[in-house]
VOKOL-194200 format. One record per residue (C-alpha): residue number from 1; x, y, z. Coordinates in Angstrom, 3 decimals. Layout:
N
   num         px         py         pz
   NUM          X          Y          Z
...
END
This chain:
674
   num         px         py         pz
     1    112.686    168.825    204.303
     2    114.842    170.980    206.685
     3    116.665    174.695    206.280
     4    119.935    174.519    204.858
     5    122.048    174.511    208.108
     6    124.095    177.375    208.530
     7    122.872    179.148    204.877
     8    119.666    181.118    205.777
     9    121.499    184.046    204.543
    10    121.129    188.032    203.095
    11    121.063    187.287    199.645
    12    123.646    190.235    199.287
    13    126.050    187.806    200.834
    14    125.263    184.253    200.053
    15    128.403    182.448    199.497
    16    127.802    179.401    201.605
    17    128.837    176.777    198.774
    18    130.165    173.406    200.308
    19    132.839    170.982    198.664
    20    132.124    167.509    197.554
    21    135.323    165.875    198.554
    22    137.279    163.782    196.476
    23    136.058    160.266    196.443
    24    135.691    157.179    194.217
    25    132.717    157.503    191.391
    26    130.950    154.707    192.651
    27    128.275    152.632    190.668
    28    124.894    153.300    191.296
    29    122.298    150.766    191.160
    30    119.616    151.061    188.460
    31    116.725    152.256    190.658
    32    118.924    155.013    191.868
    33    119.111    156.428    188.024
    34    115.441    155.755    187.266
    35    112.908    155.528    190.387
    36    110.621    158.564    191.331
    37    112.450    161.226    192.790
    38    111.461    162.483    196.033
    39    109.747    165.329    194.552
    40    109.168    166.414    191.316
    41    107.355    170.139    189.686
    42    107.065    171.858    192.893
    43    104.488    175.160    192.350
    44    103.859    177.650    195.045
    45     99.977    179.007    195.354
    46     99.223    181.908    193.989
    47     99.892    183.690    197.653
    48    102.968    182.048    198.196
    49    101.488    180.407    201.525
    50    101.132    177.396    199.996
    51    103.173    174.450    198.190
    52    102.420    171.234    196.085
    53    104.716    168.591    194.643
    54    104.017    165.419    192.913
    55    105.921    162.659    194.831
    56    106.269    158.444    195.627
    57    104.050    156.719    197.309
    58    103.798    152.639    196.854
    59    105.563    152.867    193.891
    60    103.282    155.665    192.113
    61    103.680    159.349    191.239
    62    100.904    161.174    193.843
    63     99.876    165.258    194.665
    64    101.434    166.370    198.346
    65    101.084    169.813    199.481
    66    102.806    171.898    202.050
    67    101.629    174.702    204.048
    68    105.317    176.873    204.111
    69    104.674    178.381    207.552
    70    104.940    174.927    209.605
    71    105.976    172.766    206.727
    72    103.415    170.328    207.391
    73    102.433    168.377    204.495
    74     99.363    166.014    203.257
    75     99.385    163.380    200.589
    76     96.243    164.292    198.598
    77     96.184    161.422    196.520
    78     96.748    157.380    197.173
    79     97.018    155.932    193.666
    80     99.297    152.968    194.519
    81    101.066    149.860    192.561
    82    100.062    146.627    195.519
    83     96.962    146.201    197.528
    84     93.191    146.263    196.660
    85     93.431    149.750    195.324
    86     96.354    149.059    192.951
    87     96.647    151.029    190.212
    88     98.846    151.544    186.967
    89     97.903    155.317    186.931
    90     99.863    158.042    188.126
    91     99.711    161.899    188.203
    92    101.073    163.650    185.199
    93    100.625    167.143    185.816
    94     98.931    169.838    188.504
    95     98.418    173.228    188.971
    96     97.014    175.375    190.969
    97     93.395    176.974    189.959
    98     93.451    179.378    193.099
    99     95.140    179.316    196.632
   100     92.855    176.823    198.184
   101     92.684    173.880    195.052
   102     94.660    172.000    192.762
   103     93.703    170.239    189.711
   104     95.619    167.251    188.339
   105     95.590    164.729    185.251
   106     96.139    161.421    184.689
   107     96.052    158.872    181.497
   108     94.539    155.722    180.826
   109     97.514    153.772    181.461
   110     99.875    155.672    178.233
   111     96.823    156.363    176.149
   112     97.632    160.188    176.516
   113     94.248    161.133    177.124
   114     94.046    162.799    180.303
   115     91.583    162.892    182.691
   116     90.904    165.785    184.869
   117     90.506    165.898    188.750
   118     90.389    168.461    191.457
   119     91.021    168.406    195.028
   120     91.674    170.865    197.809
   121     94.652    171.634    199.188
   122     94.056    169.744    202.500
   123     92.398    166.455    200.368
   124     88.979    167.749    200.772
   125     86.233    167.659    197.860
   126     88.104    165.432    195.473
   127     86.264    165.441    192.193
   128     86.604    164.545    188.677
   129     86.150    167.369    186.438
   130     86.348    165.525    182.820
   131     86.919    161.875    182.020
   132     89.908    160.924    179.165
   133     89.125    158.763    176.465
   134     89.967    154.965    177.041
   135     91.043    153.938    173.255
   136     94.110    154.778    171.930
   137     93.945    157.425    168.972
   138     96.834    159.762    167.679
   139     95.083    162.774    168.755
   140     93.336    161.859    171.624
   141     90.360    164.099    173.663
   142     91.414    166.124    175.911
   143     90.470    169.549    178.421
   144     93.208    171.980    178.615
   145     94.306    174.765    180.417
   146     93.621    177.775    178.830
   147     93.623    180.805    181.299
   148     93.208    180.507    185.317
   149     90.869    183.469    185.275
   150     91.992    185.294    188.312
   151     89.546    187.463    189.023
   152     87.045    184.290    188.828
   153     88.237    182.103    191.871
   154     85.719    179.334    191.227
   155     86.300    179.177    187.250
   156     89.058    178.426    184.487
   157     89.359    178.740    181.002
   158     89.746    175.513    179.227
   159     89.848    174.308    175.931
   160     88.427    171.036    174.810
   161     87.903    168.855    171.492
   162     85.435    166.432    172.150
   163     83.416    168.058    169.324
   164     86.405    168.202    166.915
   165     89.564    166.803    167.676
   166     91.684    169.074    166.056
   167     89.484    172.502    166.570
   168     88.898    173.114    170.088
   169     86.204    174.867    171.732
   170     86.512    177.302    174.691
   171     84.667    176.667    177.859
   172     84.259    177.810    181.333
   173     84.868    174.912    183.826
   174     84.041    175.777    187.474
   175     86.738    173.630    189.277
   176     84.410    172.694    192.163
   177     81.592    170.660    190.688
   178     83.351    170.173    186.634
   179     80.589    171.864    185.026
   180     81.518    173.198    181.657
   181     79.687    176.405    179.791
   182     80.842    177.492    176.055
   183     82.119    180.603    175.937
   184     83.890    179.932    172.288
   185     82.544    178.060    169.571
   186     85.005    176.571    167.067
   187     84.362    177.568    163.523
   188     86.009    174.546    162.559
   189     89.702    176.054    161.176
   190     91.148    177.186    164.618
   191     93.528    174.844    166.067
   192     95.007    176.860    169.237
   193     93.221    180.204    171.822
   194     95.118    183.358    173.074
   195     93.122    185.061    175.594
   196     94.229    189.108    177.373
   197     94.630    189.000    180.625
   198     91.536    190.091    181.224
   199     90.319    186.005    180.254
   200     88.750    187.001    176.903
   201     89.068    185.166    173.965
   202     90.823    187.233    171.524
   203     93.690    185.678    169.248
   204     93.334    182.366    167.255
   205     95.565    180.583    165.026
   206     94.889    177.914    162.088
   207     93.816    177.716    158.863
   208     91.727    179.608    156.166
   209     88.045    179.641    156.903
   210     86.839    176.156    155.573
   211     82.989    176.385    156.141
   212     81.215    174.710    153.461
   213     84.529    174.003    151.557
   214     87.280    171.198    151.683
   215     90.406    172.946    152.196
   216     93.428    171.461    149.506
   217     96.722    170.733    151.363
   218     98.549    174.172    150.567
   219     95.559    176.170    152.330
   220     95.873    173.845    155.056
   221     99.411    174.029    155.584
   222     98.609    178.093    155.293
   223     99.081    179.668    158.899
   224     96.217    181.794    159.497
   225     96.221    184.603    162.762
   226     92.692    185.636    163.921
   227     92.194    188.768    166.428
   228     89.436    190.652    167.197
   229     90.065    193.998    169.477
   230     86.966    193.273    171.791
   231     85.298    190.158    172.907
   232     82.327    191.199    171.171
   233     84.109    192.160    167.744
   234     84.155    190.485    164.633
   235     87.686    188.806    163.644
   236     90.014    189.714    161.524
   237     93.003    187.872    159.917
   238     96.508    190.017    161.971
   239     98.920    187.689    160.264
   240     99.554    184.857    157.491
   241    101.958    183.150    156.654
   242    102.728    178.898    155.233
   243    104.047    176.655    158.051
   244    107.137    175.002    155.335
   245    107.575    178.148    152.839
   246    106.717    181.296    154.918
   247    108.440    182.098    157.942
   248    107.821    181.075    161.524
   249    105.210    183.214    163.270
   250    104.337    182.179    166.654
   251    102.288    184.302    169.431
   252    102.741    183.944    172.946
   253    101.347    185.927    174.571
   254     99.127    189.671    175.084
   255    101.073    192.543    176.339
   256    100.118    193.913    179.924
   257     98.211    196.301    178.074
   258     96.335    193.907    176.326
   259     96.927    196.002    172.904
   260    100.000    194.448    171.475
   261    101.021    190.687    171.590
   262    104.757    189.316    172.314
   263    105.671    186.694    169.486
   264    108.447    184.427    168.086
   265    109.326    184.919    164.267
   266    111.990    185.126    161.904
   267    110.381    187.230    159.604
   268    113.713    188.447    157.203
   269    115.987    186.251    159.713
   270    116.624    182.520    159.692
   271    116.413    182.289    163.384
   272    113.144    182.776    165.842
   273    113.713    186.259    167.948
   274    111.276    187.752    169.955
   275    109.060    190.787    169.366
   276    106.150    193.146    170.016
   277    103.566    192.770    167.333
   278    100.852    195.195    166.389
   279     97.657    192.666    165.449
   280     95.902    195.708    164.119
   281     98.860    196.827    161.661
   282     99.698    192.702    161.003
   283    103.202    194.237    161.899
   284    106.326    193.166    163.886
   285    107.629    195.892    166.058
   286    110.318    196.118    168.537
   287    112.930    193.511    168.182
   288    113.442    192.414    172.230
   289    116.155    189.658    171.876
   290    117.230    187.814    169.218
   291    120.618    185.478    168.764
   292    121.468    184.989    165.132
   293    122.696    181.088    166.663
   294    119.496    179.600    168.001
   295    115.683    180.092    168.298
   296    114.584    182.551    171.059
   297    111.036    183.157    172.012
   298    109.322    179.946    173.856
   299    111.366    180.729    177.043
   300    109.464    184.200    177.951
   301    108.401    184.378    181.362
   302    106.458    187.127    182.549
   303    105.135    188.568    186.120
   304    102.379    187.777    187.542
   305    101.792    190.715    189.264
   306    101.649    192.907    186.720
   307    102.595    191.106    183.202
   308    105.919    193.011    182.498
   309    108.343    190.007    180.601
   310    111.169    189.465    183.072
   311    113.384    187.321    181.058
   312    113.836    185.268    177.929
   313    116.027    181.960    178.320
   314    117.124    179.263    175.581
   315    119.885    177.232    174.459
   316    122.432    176.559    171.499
   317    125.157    174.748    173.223
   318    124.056    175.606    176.808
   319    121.295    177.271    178.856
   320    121.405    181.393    177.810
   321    119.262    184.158    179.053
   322    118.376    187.367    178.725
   323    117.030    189.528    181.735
   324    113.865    192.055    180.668
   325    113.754    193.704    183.916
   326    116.199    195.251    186.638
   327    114.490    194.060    189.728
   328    115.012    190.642    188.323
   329    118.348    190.892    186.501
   330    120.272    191.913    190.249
   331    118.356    188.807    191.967
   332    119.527    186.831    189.429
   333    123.171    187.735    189.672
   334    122.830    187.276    193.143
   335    121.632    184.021    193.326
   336    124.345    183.218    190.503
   337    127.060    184.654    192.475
   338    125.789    182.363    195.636
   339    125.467    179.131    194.067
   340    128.537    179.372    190.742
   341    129.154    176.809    188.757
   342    125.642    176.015    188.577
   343    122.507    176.793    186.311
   344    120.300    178.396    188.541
   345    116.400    179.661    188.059
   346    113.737    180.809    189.364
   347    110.922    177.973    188.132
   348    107.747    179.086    190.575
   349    106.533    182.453    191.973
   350    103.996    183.825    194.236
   351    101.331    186.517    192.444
   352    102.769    189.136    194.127
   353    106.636    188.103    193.505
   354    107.244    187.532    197.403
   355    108.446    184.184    197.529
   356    110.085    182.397    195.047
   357    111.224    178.760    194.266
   358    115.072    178.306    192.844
   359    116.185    175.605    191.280
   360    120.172    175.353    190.987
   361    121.564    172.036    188.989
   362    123.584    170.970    186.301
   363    124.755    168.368    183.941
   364    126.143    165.997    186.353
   365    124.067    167.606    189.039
   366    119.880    166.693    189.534
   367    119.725    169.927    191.485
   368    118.366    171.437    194.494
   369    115.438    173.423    195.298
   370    115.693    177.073    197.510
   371    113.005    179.019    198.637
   372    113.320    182.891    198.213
   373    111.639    184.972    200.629
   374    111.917    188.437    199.228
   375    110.773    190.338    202.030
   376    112.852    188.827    204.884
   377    116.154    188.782    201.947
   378    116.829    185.344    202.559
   379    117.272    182.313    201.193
   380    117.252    178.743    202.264
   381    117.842    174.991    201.168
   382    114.475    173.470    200.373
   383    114.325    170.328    199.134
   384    117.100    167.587    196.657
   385    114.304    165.569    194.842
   386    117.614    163.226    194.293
   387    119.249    163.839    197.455
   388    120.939    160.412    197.053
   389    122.878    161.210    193.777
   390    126.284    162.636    194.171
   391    127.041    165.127    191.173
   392    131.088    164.429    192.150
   393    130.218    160.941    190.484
   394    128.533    161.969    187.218
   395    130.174    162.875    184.148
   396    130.079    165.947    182.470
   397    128.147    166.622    179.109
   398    130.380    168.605    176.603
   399    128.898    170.194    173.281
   400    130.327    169.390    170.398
   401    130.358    170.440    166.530
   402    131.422    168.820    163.752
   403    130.807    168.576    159.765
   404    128.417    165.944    157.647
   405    129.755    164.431    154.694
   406    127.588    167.592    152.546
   407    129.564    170.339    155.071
   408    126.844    170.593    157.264
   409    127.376    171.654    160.300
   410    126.192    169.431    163.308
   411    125.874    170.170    167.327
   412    125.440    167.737    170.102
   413    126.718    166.443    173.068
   414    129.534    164.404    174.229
   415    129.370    162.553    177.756
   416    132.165    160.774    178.485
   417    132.292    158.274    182.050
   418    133.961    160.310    185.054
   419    137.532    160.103    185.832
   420    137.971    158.113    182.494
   421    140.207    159.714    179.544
   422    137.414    159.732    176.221
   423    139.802    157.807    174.481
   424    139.002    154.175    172.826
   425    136.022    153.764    174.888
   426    132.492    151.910    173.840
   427    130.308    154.691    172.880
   428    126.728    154.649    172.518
   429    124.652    156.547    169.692
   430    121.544    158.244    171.256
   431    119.664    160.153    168.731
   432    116.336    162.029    170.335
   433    113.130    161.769    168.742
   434    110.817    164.292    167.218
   435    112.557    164.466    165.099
   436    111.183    168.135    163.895
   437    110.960    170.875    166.368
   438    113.052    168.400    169.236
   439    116.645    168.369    170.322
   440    118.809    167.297    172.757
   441    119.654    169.506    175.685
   442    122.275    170.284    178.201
   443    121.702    169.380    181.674
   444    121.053    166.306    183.903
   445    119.825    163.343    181.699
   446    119.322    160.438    184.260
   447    119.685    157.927    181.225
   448    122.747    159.687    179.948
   449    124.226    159.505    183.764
   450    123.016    155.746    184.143
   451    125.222    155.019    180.826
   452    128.002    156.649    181.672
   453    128.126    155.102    185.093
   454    128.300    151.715    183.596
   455    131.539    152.681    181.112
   456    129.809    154.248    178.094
   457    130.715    157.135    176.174
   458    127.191    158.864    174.738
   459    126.508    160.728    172.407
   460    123.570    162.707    171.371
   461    123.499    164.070    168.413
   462    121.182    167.281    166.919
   463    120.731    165.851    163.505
   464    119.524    168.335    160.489
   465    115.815    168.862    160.866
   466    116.264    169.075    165.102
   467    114.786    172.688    166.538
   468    116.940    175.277    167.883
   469    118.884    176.274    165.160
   470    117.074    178.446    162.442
   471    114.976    177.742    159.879
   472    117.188    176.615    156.972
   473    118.930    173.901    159.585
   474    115.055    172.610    159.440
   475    114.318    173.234    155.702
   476    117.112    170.910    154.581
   477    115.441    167.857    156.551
   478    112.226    167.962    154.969
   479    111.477    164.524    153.422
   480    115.129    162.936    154.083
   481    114.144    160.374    157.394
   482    116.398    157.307    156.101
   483    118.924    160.055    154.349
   484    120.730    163.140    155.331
   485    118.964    162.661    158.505
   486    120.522    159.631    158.881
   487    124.154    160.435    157.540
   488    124.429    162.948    160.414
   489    124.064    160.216    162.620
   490    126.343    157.912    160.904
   491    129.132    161.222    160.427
   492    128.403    161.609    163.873
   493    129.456    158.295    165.143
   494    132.486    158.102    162.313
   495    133.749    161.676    163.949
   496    134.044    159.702    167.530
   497    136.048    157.288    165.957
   498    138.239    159.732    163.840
   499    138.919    161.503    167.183
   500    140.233    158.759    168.989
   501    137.119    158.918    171.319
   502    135.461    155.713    170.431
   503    136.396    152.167    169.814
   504    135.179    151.468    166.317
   505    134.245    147.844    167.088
   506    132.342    149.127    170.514
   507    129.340    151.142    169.549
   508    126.077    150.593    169.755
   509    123.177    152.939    168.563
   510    119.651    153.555    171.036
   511    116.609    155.795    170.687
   512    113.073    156.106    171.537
   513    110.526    157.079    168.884
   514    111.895    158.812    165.715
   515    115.386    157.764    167.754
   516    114.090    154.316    167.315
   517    113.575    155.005    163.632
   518    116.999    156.157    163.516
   519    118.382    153.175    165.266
   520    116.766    151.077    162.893
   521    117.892    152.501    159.961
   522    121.367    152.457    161.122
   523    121.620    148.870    161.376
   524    119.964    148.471    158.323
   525    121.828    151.319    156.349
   526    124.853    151.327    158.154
   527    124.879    147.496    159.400
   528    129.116    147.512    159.732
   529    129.260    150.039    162.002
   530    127.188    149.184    164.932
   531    127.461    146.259    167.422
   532    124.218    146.588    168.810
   533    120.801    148.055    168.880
   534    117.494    149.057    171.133
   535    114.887    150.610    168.993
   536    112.643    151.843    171.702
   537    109.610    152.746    170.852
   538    110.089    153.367    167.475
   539    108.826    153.816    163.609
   540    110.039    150.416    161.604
   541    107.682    151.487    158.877
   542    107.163    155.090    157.420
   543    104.496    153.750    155.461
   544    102.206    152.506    157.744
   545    102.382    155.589    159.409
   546    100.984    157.709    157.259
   547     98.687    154.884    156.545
   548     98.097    155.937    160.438
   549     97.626    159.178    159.856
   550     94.767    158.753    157.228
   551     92.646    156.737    159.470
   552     90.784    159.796    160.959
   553     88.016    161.354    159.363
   554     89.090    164.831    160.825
   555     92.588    165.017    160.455
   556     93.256    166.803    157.501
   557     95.760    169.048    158.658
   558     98.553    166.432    159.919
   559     97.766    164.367    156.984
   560     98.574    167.187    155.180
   561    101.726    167.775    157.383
   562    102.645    164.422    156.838
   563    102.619    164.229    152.913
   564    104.970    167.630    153.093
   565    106.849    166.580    155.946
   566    107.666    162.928    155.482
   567    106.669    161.922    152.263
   568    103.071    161.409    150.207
   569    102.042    157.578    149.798
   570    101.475    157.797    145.975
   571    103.915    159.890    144.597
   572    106.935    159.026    147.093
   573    106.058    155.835    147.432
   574    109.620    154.180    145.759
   575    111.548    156.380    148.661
   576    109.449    155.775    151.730
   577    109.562    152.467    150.716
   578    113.273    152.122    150.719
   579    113.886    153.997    153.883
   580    111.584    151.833    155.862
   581    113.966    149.572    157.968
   582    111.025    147.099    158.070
   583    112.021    146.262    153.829
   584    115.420    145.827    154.435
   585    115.656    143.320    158.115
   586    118.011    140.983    155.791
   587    121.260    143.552    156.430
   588    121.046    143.189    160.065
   589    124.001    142.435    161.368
   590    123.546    143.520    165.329
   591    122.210    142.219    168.101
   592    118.554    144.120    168.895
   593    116.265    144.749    171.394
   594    112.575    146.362    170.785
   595    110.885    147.412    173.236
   596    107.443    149.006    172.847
   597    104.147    149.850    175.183
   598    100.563    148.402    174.054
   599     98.785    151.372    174.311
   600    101.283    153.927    172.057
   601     98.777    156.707    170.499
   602    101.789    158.232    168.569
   603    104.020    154.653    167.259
   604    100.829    151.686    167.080
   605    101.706    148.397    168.744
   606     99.486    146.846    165.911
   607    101.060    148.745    162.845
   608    104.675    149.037    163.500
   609    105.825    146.188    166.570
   610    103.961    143.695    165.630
   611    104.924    143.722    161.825
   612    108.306    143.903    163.215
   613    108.821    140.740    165.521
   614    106.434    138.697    162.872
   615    109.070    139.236    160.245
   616    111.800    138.714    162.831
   617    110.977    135.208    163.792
   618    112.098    132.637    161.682
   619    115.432    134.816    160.953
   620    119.467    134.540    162.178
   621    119.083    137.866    163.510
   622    119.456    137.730    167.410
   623    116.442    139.699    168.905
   624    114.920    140.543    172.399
   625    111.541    142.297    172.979
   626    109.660    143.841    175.919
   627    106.456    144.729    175.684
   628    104.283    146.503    178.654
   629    100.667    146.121    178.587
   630     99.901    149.557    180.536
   631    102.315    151.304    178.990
   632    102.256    153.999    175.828
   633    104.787    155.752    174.010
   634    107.774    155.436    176.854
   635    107.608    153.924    180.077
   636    106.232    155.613    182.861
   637    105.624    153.476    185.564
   638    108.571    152.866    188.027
   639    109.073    149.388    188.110
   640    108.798    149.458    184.217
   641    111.462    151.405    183.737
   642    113.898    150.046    186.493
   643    113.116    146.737    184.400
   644    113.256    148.096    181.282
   645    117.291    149.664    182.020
   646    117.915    146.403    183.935
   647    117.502    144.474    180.852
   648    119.357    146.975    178.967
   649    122.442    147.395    181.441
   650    122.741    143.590    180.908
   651    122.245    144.067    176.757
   652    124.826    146.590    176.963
   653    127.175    144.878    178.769
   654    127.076    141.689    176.591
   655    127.637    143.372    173.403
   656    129.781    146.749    174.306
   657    131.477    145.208    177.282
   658    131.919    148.695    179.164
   659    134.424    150.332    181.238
   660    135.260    150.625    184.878
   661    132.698    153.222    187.608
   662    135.271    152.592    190.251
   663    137.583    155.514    188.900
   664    139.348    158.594    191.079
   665    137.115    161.305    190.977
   666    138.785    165.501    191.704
   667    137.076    167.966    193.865
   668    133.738    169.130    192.725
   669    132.145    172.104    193.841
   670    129.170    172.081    194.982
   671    125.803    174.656    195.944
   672    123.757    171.585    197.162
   673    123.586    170.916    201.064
   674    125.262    167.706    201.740
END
């Protein structure tokens, strides 16, 4: 790390943006795209003193800390891939509890179920604090984060369903020795906490009150809101509504008061907005931002000095935001006006909003990290966790619209290779997973950059049912995986041709998850249009997963979810059937590749690979597979996935041929030190 030479500046007068010169795009090897970056979700202490980072060492993702005043730093973990003490494992979150210890999870090797540890920052009095599950189960046990209970420095909040899984209890962990005291009892119908600021329990949300009663499927897809005005008060229900028929009602969090409660709905709207609700009235009140494009609400952040919101972000086509609060909105402007042309925010802060963390990046950039230091007005380079990526050789990501076959009207994005015209090129099909609730967004996509580096045209594509974009745009994909679902995909990919963008007889169609589903549907569905395919991770067999879904004594509610969702076994049975991909292997026409982790809570290895490759064998259809014992649903490890998009470079190539990375590149300007 070093200060950005020659920009340690007034913020009034940053303008210290170098040029990238003109050069040729290069090609970058695979490891470049997809190895650890040098640093990754750096968080300030609470004082500001203080940083941590995850970061690589011997091929694993391990906790480092940094005291800011001599920029030492310490490696607090040593989880490594060679040697005795090899391990598979590697940090997938932190935070800080208070300004002298972190606590950090990891998973049994992709299982999902994380295991808690805590450590100071220095590496002293490293502990476990609560031990993951080893199987592999769709919801799997877990502790969680509920409230950092300031005014407690030895204690947090967590939440924790080792007595249910899908009703968690509330319990006060003391982050020192792991011991764990109730504090919240679940009456078996609450499936998320809300505590004030003051760390007391006091909003839930789930279901109706199901004590000594089965609940039917349209109570348990009824969205129930529970306050009580005092810890010691009974609770009431604030708000209901039906998670497919009544509209969206999501709290966030209390108001610095502790009264009133900020929330996402779209109450008499189609899209989420953001509000003040009144839990003792059950009524929305002030309307704070609301775009009548796209869902607002999940991107509130508020002070934590003295809980007043400071700004609302979120995206239709690109990153948006609303400022809540002056102080903020003129620092903002500022650091816009000193780094342009980029997308920059403020992702960590000290309690007492003294020092800050920026992040300023792109979609062709990875971005770079500045640290603010409010009372000294200055501002200065602090770390590029991808130093060794040049945004002058990655390709832009452009949104685009078009209209399904039915009218609709879909968004995505477009990346074409840098320096190359997006005409007649092989294009690539990426549809995202989910698929409810998730969409693609704009910004730096490593995968996306690695493709386009090789030649590729991408394109990712925000398919009916994907969040973001009201609540009819997700009404109208209930039940159709295999259907309109699809056809937005297949419109999608028919558009790039009619446009002169792709090469009809060079696309090939990749996705992970329900992107895997969608990748094997279009080859089954849509078998003429594609050349080749990589279901990653993905659903061959809707079936079986709802078969998957029934297999737990507890889980009610997302068997419920499923029925209304995807489909119920009995009475949909004809349909689920036919828009399995698994029923219909015969129409394959494309080369595939499958590639799937062993220990996959949310996809099983057992119920929808295996099925897969024992009715591929024996066939004409030209297959590959890759299967990673330690892995779940994705890749994680490092030398997985630089093996994983080695293979796939070389897939790609085969079948799609690609274009040239050696190309002329313009000028592109540039905030990031050099």
């Amino acid at each position: 790390m070093k200060r950005l030479s020659g920009c340690s500046v007034v913020l009034t007068a940053m303008l210290c943006a170098s040029q990238v010169q003109a050069e040729a795009v290069k090609q970058y090897s695979v490891a470049d795209f997809f190895r650890n970056s040098d640093f990754a979700a750096l968080q300030l202490s609470p004082d500001g003193e203080w940083l941590a980072a995850i970061g690589p060492y011997e091929g694993r993702r391990n906790l480092f800390s940094m005291r800011l005043s001599d920029r030492k730093s310490a490696r607090l973990t040593s989880l490594k891939s060679t040697g005795r003490s090899a391990s598979n494992r590697n940090i997938a979150f932190f935070f800080w509890a208070n300004n002298e210890r972190l606590i950090f999870g990891m998973d049994a090797e992709g299982n999902e179920s994380f295991s808690l540890y805590a450590v100071n920052r220095d590496g002293a009095q490293r502990r476990e604090l609560f031990k993951g599950g080893r199987g592999i189960v769709l919801v799997p046990t877990y502790t969680q984060l509920l409230n950092r209970l300031i005014d407690d420095p030895d204690h947090i909040l967590v939440t924790n369903n080792e007595r249910n899984k899908f009703y968690p209890d509330v319990f006060r962990m003391n982050i020192y020795n792991g011991k764990m005291t109730r504090v919240e009892t679940n009456p078996g119908y609450i499936q998320a906490w809300i505590t004030d600021w003051d760390g007391n329990v006091r909003f839930g949300v789930g279901h109706p009150d199901s004590r000594g009663r089965a609940l039917e499927d349209g109570e348990l897809l009824r969205q129930l809101s529970y306050y009580r005005p005092a810890p010691d008060a009974e609770w009431q229900v604030a708000h209901a509504t039906h998670y497919f028929d009544g509209p969206v009602f999501t709290p966030l969090a209390f108001t610095a008061d502790n009264q009133s409660l900020y929330v996402a709905s779209n109450e008499g709207r189609d899209t989420r907005a953001l509000y003040i609700f009144d839990p003792e009235t059950g009524q929305l009140g002030e309307l704070i931002v609301a775009d009548d494009r796209a869902d607002i609400g999940s991107g509130l952040e508020i002070s934590p000095k003295d809980r007043r919101p400071l700004w609302v972000s979120w995206q239709y086509e690109l990153p948006e935001k609303v400022m809540l609060d002056e102080e903020f909105a003129a620092l903002q402007a500022t650091i816009d006006a000193a780094f342009p042309n980029q997308r920059n925010s403020i992702t960590s802060m000290s309690r007492d909003e003294e020092r800050m963390l920026v992040y300023s990046g792109s979609d062709r950039d990875p971005g770079t990290y500045y640290l603010y230091d409010k009372a000294a007005g200055t501002i200065e380079f602090f770390a590029r966790p991808r130093g060794w990526i040049n945004p002058g050789d990655m390709s832009a990501m452009t949104p685009v619209r078009y209209e399904a076959r039915d009218g609709e009207k879909i968004n995505g994005y477009l990346t074409v290779p840098a320096g190359i015209e997006a005409k007649n090129l092989p294009l690539i099909i990426n549809p995202h997973g989910g698929p409810y609730e998730i969409r693609d967004y704009w910004g730096y996509n490593s995968e996306t950059q690695f493709l386009a580096n090789r030649g590729y045209a991408v394109m990712q594509i925000n398919f009916r049912g994907s969040g973001g974009y009201g609540q009819r745009f997700m009404d109208i994909a209930w039940q159709k995986w295999g259907l309109e679902m699809q056809d937005d995909i297949t419109d999608g990919a028919l558009w790039a041709i009619e446009q002169g963008i792709a090469d009809p007889d060079r696309i090939c169609i990749y996705g992970g998850s329900y992107g895997g589903y969608a990748t094997m549907a279009g080859i089954t569905k849509t078998p003429e249009l594609y050349r080749c395919a990589v279901n990653y991770v993905g659903v061959v067999d809707i079936m079986a997963l709802l078969d998957y879904h029934h297999r737990f004594r507890e889980g009610h509610y997302i068997q419920a979810w499923g029925k209304r969702a995807i489909g119920d076994r009995k009475a949909d049975r004809e349909r689920l059937l036919a828009t399995s991909p698994i029923n219909h292997l015969d129409k394959i026409k494309a080369p595939l590749y499958v590639v799937h982790g062993k220990r996959d809570p949310r996809v099983p290895y057992d119920t929808q690979y295996m099925p897969l490759m024992r009715k591929l064998r024996g066939t004409e259809i030209d297959y590959k597979s890759m299967v990673k014992n330690n892995e779940g649903h994705g890749f994680r490890g490092e030398s997985n996935r630089i093996e994983l998009y080695t293979e796939l470079e070389k897939f790609f190539a085969e079948h799609l041929g690609g274009g040239s990375a050696t190309v002329a590149s313009g000028p592109v300007a540039s905030a990031s030190a050099p």
